[in-house]
DSSP file (Angstrom, degrees, kcal/mol; ACC not computed):
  #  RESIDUE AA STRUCTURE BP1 BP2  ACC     N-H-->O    O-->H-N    N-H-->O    O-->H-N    TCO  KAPPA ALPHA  PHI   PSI    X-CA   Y-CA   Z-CA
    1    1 A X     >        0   0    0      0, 0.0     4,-1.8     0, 0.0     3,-0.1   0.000 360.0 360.0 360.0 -28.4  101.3  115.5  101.6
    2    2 A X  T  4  +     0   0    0      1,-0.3    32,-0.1     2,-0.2     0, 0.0  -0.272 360.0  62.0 -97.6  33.1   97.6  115.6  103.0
    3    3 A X  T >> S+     0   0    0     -2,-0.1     4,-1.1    30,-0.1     3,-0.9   0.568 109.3  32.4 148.4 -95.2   97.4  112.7  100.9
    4    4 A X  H 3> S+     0   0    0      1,-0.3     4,-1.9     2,-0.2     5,-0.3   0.899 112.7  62.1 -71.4 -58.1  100.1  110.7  102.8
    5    5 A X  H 3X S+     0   0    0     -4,-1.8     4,-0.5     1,-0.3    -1,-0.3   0.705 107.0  50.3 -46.9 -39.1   98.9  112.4  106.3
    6    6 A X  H <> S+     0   0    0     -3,-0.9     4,-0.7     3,-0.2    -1,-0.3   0.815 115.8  39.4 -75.2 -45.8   95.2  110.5  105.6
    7    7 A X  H  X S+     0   0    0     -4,-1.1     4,-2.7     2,-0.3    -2,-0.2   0.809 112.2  56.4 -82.6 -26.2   96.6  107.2  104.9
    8    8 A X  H  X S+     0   0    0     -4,-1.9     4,-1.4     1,-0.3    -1,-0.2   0.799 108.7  45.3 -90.3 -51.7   99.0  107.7  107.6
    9    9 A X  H  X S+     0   0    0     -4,-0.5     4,-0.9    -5,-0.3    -1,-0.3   0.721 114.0  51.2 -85.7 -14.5   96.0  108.4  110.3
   10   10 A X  H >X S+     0   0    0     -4,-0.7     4,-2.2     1,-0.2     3,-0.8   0.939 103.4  59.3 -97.7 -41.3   94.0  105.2  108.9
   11   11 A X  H 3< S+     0   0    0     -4,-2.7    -2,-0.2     1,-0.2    -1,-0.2   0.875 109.8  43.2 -19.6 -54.8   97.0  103.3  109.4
   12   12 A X  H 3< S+     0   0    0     -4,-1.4    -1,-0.2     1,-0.2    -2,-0.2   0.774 113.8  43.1-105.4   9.3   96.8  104.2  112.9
   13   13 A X  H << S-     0   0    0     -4,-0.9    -2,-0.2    -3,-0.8    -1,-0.2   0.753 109.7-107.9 -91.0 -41.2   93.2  103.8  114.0
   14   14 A X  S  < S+     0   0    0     -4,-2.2    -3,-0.2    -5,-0.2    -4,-0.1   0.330  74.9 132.5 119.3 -28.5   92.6  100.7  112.3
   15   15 A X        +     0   0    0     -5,-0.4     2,-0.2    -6,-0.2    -4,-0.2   0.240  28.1 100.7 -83.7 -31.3   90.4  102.0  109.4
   16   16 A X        -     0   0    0     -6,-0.3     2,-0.4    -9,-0.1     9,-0.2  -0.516  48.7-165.5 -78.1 147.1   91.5  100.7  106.2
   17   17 A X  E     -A   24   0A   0      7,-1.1     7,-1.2    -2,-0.2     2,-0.2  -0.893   6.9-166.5-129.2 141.9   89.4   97.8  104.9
   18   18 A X  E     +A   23   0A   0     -2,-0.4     2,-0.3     5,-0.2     5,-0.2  -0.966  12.4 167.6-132.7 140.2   91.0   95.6  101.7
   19   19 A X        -     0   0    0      3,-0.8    -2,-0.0    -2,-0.2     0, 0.0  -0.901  54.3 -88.3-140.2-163.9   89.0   93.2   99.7
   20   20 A X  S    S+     0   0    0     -2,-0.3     3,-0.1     1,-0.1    -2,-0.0   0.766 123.3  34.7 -37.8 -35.2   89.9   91.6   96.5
   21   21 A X  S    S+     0   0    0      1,-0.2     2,-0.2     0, 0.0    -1,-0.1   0.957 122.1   2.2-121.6 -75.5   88.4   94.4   94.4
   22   22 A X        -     0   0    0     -5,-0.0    -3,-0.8     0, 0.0     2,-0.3  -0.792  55.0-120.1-162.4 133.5   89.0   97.6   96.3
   23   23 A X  E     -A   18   0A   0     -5,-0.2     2,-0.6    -2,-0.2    -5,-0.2  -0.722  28.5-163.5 -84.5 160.3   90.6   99.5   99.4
   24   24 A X  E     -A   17   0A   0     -7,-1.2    -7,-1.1    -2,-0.3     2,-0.2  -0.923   7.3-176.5-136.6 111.0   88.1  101.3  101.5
   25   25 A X        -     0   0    0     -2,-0.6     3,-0.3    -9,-0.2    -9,-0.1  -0.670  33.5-117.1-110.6 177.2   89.4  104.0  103.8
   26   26 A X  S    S+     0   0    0     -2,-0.2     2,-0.4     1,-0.1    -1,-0.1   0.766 111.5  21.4 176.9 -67.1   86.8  106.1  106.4
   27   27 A X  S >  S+     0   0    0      1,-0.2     3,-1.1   -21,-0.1    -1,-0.1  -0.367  80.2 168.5-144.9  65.7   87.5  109.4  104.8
   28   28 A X  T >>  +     0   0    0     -2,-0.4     3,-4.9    -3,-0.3     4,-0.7   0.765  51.5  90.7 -22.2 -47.6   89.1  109.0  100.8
   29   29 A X  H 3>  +     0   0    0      1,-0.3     4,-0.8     2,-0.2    -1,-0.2   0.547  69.9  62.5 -78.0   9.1   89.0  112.0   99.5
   30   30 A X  H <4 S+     0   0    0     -3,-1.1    -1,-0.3     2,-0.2    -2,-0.1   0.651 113.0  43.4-106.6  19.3   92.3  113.4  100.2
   31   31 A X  H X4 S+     0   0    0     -3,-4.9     3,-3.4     2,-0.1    -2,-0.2   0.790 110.7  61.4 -88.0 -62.7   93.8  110.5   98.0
   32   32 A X  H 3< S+     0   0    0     -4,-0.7    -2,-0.2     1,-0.3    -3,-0.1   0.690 105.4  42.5 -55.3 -44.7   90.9  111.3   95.5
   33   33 A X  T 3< S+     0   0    0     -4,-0.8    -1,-0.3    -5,-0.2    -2,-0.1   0.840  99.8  99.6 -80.1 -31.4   91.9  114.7   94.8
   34   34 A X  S <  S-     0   0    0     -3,-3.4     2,-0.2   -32,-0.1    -3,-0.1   0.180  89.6 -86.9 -27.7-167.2   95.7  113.7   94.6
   35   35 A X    >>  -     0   0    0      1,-0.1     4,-1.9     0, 0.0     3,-0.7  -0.609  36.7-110.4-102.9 165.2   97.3  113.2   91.7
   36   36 A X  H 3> S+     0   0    0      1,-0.4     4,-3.4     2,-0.3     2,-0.9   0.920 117.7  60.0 -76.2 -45.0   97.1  109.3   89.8
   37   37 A X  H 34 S+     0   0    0      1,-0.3    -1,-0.4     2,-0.2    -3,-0.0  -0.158 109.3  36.3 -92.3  51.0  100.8  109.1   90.7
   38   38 A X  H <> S+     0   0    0     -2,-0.9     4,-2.5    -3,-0.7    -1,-0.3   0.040 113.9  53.1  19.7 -64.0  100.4  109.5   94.1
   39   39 A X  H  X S+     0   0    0     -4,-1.9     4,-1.4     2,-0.2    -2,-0.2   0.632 113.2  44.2 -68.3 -21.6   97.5  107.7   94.4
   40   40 A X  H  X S+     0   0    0     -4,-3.4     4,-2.1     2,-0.2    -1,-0.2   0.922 115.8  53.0 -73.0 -54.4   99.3  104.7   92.5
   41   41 A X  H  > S+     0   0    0     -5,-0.3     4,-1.7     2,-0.2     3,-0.4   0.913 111.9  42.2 -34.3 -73.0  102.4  105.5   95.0
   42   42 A X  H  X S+     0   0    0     -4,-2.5     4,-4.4     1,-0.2     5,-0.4   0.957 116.9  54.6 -68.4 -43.4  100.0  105.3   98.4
   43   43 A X  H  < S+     0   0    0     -4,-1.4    -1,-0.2     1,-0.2    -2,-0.2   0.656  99.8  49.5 -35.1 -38.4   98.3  102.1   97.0
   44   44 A X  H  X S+     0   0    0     -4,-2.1     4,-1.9    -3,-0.4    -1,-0.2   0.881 118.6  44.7 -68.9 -57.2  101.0  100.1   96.3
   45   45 A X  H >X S+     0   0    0     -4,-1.7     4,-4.1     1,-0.2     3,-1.1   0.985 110.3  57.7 -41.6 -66.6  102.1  101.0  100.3
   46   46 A X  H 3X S+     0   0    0     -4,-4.4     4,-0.8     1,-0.3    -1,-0.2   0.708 109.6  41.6 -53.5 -16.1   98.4  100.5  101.4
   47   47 A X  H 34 S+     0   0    0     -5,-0.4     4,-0.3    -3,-0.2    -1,-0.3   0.738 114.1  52.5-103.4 -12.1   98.5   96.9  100.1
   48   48 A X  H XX S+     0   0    0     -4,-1.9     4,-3.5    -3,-1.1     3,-1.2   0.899 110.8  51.0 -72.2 -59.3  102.2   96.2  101.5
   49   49 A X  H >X S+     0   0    0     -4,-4.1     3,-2.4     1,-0.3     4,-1.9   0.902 110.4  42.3 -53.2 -68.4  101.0   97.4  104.9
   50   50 A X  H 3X S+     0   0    0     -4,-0.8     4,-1.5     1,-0.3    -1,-0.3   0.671 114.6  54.7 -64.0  -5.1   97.8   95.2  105.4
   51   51 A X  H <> S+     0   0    0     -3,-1.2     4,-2.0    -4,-0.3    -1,-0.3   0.784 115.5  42.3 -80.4 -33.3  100.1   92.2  103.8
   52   52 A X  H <X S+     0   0    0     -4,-3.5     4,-2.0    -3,-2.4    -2,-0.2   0.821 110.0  50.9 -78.7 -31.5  102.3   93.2  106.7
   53   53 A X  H  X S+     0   0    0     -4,-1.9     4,-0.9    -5,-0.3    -3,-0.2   0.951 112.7  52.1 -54.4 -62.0   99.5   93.6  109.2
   54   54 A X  H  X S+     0   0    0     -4,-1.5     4,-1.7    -5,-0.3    -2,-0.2   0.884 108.1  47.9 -40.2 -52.0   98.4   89.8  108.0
   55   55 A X  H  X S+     0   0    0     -4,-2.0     4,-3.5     2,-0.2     5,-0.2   0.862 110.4  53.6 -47.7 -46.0  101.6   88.3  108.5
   56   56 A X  H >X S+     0   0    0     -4,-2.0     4,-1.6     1,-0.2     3,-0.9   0.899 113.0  43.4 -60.4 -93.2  101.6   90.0  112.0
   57   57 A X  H 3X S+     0   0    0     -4,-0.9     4,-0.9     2,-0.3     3,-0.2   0.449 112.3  49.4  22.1 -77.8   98.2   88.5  112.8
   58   58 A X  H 3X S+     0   0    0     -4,-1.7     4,-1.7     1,-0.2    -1,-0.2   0.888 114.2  49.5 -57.3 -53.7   99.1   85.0  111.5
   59   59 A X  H <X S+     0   0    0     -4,-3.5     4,-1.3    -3,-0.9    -2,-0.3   0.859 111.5  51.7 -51.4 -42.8  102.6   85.3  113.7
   60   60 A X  H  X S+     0   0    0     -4,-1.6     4,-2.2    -3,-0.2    -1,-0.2   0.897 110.1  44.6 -81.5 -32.3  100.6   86.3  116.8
   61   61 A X  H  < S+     0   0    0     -4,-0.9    -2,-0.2    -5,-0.2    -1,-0.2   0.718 110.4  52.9 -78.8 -17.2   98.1   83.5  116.7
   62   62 A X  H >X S+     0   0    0     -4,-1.7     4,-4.5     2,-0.2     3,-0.5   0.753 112.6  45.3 -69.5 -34.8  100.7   81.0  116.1
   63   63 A X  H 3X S+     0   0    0     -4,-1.3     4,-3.8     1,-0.3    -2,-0.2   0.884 111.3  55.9 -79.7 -33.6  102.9   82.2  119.4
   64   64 A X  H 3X S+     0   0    0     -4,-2.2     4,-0.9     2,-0.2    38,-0.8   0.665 104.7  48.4 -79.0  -1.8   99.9   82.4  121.2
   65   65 A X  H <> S+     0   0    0     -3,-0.5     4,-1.5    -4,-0.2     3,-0.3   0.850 115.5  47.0 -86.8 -56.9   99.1   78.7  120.4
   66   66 A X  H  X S+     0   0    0     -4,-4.5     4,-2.3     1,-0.2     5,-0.4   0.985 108.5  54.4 -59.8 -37.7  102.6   77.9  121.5
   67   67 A X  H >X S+     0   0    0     -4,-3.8     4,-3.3    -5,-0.2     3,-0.9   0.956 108.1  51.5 -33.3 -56.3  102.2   79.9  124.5
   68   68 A X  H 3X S+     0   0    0     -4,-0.9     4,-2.8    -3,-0.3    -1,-0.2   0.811 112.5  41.9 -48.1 -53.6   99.2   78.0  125.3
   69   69 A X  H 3X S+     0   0    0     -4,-1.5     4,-0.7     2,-0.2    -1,-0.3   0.435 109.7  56.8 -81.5 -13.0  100.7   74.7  125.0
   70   70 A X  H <X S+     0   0    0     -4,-2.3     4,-2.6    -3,-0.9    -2,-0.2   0.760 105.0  51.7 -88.1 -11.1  103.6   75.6  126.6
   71   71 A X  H  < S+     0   0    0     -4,-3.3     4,-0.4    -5,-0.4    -2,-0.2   0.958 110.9  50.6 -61.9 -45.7  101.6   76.7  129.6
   72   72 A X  H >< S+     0   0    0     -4,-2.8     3,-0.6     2,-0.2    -1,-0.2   0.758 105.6  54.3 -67.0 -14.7   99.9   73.4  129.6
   73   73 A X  H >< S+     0   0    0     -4,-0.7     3,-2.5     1,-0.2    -2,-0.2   0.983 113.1  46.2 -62.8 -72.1  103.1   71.4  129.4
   74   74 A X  T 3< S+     0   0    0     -4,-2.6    -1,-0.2     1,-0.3    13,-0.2   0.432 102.9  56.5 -33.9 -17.7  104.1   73.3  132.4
   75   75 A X  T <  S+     0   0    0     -3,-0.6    -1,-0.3    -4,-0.4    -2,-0.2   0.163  80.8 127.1-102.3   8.9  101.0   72.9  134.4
   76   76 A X    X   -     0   0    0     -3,-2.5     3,-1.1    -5,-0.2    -3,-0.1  -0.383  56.0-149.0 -62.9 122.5  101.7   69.2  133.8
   77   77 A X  T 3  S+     0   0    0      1,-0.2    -1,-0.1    -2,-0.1    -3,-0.0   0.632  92.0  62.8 -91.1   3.9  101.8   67.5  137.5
   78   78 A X  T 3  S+     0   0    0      2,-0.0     2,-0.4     0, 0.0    -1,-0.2   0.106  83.0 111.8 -99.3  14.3  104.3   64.7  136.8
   79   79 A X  S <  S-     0   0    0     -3,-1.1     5,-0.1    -6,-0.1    -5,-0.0  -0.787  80.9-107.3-100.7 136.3  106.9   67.6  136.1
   80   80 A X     >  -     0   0    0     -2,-0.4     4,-2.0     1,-0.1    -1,-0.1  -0.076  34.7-108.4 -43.2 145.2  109.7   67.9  138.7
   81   81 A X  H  > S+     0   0    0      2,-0.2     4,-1.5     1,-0.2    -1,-0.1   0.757 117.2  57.0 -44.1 -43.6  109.2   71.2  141.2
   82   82 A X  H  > S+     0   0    0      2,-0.2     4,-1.8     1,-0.2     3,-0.2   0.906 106.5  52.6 -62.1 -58.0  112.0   73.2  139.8
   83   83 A X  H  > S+     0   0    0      1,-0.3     4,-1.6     2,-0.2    -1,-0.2   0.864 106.0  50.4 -45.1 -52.4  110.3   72.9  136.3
   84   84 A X  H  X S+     0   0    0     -4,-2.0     4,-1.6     1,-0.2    -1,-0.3   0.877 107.0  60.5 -73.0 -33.0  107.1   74.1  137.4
   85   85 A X  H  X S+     0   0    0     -4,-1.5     4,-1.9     1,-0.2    -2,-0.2   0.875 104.2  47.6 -16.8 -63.6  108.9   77.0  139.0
   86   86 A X  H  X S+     0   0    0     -4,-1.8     4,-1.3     1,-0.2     3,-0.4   0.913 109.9  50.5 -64.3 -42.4  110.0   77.9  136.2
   87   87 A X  H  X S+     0   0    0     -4,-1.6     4,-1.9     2,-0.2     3,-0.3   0.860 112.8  46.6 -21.2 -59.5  106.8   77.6  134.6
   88   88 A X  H  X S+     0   0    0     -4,-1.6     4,-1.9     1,-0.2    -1,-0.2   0.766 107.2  58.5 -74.2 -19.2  105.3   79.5  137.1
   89   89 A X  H  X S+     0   0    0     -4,-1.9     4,-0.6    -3,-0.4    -2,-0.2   0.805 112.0  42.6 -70.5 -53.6  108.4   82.1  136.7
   90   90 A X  H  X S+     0   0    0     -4,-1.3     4,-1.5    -3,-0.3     5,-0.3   0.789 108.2  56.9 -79.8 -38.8  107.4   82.6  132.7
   91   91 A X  H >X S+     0   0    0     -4,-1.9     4,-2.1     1,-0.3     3,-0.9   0.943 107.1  49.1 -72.6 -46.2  103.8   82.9  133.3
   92   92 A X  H 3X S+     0   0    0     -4,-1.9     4,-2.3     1,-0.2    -1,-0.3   0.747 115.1  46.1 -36.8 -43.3  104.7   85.8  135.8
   93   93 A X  H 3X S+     0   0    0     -4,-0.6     4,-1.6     2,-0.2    -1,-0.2   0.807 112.7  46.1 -76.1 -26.6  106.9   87.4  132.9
   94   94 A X  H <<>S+     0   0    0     -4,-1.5     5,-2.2    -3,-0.9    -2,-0.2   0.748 114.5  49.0-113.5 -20.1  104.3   87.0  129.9
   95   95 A X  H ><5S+     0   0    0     -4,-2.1     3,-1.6    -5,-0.3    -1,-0.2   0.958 114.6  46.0 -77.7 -31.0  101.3   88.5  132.4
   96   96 A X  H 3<5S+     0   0    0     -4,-2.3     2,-1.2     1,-0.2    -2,-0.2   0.964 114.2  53.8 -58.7 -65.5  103.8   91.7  133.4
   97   97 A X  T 3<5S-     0   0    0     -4,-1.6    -1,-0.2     1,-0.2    -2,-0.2   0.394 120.6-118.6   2.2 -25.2  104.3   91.7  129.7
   98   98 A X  T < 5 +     0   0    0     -3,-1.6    -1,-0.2    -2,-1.2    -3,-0.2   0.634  57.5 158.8  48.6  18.0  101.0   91.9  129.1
   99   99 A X      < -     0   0    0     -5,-2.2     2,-0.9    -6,-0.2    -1,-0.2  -0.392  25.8-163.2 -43.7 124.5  100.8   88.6  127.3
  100  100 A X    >   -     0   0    0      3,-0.1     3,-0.8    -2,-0.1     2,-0.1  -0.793  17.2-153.6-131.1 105.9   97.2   87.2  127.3
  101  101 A X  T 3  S+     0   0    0     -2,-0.9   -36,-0.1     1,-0.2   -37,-0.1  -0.305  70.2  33.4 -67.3 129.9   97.9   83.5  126.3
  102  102 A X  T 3  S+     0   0    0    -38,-0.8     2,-0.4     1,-0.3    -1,-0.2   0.639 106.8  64.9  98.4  11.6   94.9   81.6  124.5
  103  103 A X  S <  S-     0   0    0     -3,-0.8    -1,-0.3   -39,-0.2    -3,-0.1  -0.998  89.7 -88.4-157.2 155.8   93.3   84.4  122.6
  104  104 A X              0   0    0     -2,-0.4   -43,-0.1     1,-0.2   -47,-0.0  -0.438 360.0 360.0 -82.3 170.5   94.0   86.5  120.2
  105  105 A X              0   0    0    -48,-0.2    -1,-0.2    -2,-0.1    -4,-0.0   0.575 360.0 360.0 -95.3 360.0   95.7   89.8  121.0
């Protein structure tokens, strides 16, 4: 369980580091002292999350490129009033949101 409880907390600071070769975690050793089937068990997880973490990444920089481009469509000046209203209406939603359009989150 102290085992799971480690992975658990680098999961939610940010801390695990993947490269081809190896995962690298801030403070190992209460997977090293598991047991191999455990440690096969959180591995297989650890490499699922950070594939799920990529996707999430890839997905956020794509919405913020449409964001981006819909803002400029919208800031457009040959667009009817109402439309830019509305524009102006979304930009208002995505800042309470805490949307930060053009960058990555």
């Amino acid at each position: 369980m102290t085992a799971v409880e480690a992975i658990v907390e680098e999961m939610a600071s940010g801390t695990i580091q993947e490269t081809t070769e190896e995962i690298t975690l801030q403070n190992p050793e209460p997977i090293r002292v598991a047991s191999k089937r455990v440690q096969k068990r959180l591995t297989t997880l650890v490499h699922r999350y950070l594939d799920l973490q990529l996707a999430w990444e890839k997905r956020t920089v794509w919405l913020n490129e449409m964001l981006g481009k819909m803002q400029n469509w919208l800031g457009r000046d040959d667009l009817p009033n109402d439309i830019k209203n509305d524009g102006e209406q979304i930009e208002r939603e995505l800042e309470w949101a805490g949307v930060v359009i053009g960058r990555e989150a």
